[in-house]
N, C-alpha and C positions, 0 to 999 in steps of 0.2 A: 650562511647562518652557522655561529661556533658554538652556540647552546644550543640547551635540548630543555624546549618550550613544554611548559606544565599550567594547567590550569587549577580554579578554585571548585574544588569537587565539593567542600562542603553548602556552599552558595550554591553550586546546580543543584543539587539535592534538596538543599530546601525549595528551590524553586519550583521542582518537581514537585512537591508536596503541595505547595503552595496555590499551583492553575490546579492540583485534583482535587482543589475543594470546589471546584466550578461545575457543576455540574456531579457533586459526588453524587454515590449510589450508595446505600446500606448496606451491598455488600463489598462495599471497600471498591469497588471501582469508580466509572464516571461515564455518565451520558451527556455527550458532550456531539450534540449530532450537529450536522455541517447548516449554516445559517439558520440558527434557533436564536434566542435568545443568549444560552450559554456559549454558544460558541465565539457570540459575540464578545462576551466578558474578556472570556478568554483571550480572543485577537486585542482586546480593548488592554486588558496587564499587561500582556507583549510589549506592545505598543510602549505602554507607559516606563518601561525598562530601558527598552531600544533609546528610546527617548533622553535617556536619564544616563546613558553608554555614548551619546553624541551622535547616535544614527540619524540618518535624514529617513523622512516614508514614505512611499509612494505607496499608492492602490491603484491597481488595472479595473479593467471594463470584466472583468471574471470575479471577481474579489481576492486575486493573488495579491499578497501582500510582502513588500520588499526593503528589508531594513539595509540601509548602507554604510558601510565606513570605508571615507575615498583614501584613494593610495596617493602615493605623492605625484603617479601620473596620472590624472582623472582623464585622459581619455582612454586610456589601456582599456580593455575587458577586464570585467570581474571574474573573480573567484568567488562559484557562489556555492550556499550548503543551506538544507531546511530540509522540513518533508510538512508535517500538518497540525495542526492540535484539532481539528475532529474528532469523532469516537465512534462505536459503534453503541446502538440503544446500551447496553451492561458492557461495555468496554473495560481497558486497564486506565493506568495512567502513564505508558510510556511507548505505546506503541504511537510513532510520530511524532508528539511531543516534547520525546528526548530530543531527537534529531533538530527540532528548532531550536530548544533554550540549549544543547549542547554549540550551535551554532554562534548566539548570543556569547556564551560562555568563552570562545574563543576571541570576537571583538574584546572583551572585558579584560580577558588575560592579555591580549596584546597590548589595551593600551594599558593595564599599570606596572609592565613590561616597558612602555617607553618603545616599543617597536612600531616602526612604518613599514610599510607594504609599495613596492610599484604601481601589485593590479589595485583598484578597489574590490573589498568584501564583501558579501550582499549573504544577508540569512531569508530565506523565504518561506512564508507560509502560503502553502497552495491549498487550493477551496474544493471543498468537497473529496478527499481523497477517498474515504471508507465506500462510496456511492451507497450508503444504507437508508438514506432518508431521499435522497435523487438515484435513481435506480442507471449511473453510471461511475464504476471507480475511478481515479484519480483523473476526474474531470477537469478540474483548474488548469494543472502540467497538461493536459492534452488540447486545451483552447492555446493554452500559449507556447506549446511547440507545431501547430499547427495542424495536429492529428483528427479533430474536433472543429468542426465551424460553430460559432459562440455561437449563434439565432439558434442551434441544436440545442444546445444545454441552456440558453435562457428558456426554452419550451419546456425543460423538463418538467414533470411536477412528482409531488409525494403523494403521499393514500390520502391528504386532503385538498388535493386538488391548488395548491396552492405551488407556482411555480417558481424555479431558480431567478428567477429575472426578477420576480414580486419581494422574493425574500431576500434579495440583495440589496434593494432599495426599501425593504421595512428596518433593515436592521443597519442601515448606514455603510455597506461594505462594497457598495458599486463605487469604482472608482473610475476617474478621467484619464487614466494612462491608455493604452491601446494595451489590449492581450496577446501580443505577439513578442517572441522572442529575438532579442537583442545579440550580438554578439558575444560568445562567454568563453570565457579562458581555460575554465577548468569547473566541475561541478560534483560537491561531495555529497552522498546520503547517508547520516550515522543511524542507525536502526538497530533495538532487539530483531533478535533472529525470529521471533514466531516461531521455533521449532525447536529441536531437540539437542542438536548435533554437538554445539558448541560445550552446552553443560555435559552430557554424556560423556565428552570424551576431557573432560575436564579444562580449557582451552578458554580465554580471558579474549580475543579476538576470533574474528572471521573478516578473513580480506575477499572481500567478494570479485570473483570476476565477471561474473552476469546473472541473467535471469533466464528461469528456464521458459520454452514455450507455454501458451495458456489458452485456453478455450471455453465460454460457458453455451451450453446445449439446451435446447427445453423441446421436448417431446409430449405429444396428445395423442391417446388413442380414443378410439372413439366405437365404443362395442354399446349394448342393447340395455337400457334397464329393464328389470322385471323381478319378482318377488322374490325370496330368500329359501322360501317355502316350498312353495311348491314345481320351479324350473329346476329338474335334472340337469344336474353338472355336465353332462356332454351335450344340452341343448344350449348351454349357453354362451353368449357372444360378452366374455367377460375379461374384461381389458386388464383387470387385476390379474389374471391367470398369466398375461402375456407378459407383466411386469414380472411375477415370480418366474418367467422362463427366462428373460433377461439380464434379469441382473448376475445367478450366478456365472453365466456365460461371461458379463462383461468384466465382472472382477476377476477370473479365471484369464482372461484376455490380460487386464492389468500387470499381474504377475510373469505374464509370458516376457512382456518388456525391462523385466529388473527390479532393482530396492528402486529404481532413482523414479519410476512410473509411478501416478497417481489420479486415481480416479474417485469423483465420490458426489453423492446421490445429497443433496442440500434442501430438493424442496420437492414432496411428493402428496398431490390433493386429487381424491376421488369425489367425483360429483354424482348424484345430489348429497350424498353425506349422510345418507342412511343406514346404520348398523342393519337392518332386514331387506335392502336393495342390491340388486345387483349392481354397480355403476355404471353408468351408461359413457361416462366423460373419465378419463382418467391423464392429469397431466405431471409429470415430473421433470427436475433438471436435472441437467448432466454435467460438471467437471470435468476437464481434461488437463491432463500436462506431463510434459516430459522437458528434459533438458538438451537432447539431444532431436534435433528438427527428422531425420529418419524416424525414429521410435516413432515421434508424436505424430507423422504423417500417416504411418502404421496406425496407430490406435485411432486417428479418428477412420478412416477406411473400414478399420474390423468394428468400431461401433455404429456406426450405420447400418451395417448388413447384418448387423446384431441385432438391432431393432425392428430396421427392416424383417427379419427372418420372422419374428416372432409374434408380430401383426399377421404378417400372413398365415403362420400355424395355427391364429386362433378365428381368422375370419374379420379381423378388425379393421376400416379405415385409419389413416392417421398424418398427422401430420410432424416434423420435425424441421427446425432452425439452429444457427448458431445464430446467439444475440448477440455473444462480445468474444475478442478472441485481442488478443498482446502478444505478439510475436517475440521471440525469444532474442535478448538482447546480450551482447558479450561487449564488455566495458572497453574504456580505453586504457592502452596498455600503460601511458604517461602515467594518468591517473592512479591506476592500478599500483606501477610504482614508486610513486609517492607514499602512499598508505604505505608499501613494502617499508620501505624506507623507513617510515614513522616505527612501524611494528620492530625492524631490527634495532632500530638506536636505542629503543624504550626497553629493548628486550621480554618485553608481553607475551607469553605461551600463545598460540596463533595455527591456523589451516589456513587453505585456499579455499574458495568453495563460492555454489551458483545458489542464489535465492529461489525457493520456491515458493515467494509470494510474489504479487507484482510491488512494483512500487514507483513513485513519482519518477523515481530516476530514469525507468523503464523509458518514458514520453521525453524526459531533458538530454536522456543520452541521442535521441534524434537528433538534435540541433548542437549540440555543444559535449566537449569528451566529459565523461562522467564515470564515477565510480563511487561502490557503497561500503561500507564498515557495518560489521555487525556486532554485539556482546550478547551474551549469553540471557533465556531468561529462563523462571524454576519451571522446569517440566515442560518446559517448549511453548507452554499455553501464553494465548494470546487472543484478543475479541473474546475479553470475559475477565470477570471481575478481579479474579484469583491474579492477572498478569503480576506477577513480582521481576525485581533484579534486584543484583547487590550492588551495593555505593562502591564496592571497590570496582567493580567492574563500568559502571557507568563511567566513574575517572576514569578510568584505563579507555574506553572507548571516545572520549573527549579528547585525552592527551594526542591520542591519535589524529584525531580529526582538527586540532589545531596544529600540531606541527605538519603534517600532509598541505594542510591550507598555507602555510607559512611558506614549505616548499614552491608550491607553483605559482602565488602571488608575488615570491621575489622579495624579501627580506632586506631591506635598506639597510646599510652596515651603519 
């Protein structure tokens, strides 16, 4: 390839604009939850572009959705890139998102480019990433890398009882393909950072080289209810006490491990939920993660015995699990660069650096070499209305992820 491939930032942009009127929110975001109605629309515009771009479409038995534009060798492996257009209940409009219609965007610029490809390109949208309305994250990528058996996630259900398998076939998204992964050449994921780093340090990229480890916890103590009033504080078997002895311990624990450790407390319900009641039930989760597998084997060891300790100082039963845990993934180096490569030719201000969010690539990097691209967003925020970026850094994060794509698909001269 003797050019330095560029796409139409202002067409992604509006397009951006365009799916977050699906499901907008009043305060400038979008609820856009995974097999709703809107998420449907949403899939349903895609579609209609992809369409309109010369893609072919397949749908899997998951609702993974697969737009294709063949190389001039249709049997090669693809080159493929996507992440989700889900959302969380008051979501942004570019967390995921981006990463498919930047995908699109690169089909688009290739062909009025007049360029072929050896691999064929595939952009995908995978089902359920946010796991906010099916209480499993990037469930789609994990049926079809094989991490996940489907009859698992068609059992899922949401708080109305209504399951992933029902809501795939209410809203037309179960498809006849098999949900399992095919051979793949190379696999990109363009994503905002959800964090801080990239703006802070004033930096237009982040070449990711992996993900750090992750773990979600959910712990129940189980002490005495009894009246507000009249039980002295040292007669009581009160699980809140054992909470306030925990926590500073474990955030203290956090800090032992570095900046790069993170811990953090996301859902905390005392039962029966009486302002004048002792609690008799008290269950909270736990977050965990490190980027380093030592640290993080460390921090879950010192929080068990954290918990552990503090149950028994107050007299408490209790119980503790880990429900979901994503092992820490480190990209492939081809992959990796390529990006590089993109990053130097464009010469775009840039870091290396590890995601600490999960994300689909996490599940695709098992079966197929994979690597992500990050841009910057305001104030790192992200799952929440405020998500912003700037148009110039979107282009910049696009240009990248077509030319990287162009590199490992093979470029017909």
């Amino acid at each position: 390839m003797n050019q330095t491939l560029r796409i139409n930032g202002e067409r992604l942009w509006s397009r951006l604009e365009e799916i977050g009127q699906i499901g907008a929110t009043a305060g400038g975001g979008c609820n856009r939850q995974a097999l709703t109605d809107e998420d449907r629309d949403g899939r349903a515009l895609f579609a209609r572009w992809c369409e309109a771009a010369g893609c072919t479409l397949r749908t899997d038995a998951i609702g993974n959705v697969f737009a294709r534009r063949e190389g001039t060798e249709p049997n090669l492996p693809p080159v493929i890139t996507g992440s989700h257009l889900d959302t969380q209940p008051s979501g942004g409009k570019y967390d995921g998102i981006y990463g498919v219609l930047a995908g699109l965007e690169v089909i688009e610029s290739l062909n009025e480019a007049g360029i072929r490809t050896r691999h064929p390109l595939e952009v995908v949208v995978w089902t359920n990433e946010e796991g906010c309305r099916f209480d499993t994250a990037m469930m789609g990528s994990a049926v079809w890398s094989g991490v996940m058996p489907i009859e698992d996630a068609y059992a899922l259900t949401d708080r109305d009882g209504a399951s992933v398998r029902d809501e795939l076939l209410r809203t037309g998204q179960l498809g006849s393909e098999p949900a399992t992964a095919s051979p793949i050449h190379a696999a990109f994921e363009l994503h905002i950072e959800q964090g801080p780093v990239l703006e802070a340090e004033a930096l237009s990229i982040g070449v990711v080289t992996g993900v750090q480890h992750m773990s979600r916890h959910r712990v129940i103590y189980y002490g005495q209810e009894a009246h507000a009033g009249p039980t002295p504080m040292t007669l009581r078997k009160d699980p809140m006490m054992a909470l306030g002895q925990c926590l500073p311990r474990l955030y203290t624990m956090a800090e032992e491990h570095g900046a790069d450790s993170r811990i953090t407390f996301g859902f905390v319900h005392a039962s029966p939920g009486s302002s004048n009641t002792v609690p008799g039930k008290l269950e909270f989760t736990v977050d965990i993660r490190h980027p380093e597998a030592s640290h993080y084997q460390a921090m879950l060891t010192s929080y068990e015995e954290i918990i552990q300790d503090a149950a028994k100082q107050f007299g408490l039963d209790m119980e503790f699990e880990c429900f979901w845990e994503a092992p820490g993934v480190t990209f492939d180096t081809d992959c990796v660069a390529a990006v590089q490569k993109a990053v130097d030719t464009l010469g775009y201000s840039h870091r290396r650096m590890v995601s600490g969010a999960g994300h689909d690539a996490c599940n695709v990097a098992k079966v197929a070499p994979t690597s992500m691209i990050f841009i910057p967003c305001k104030d790192g925020l992200s799952h929440n209305e405020k998500e912003a970026v700037i148009a110039a850094d979107v282009t910049a994060g696009a240009n990248i992820l077509l030319n990287a794509m162009a590199t490992r698909a093979e470029v017909v001269a």
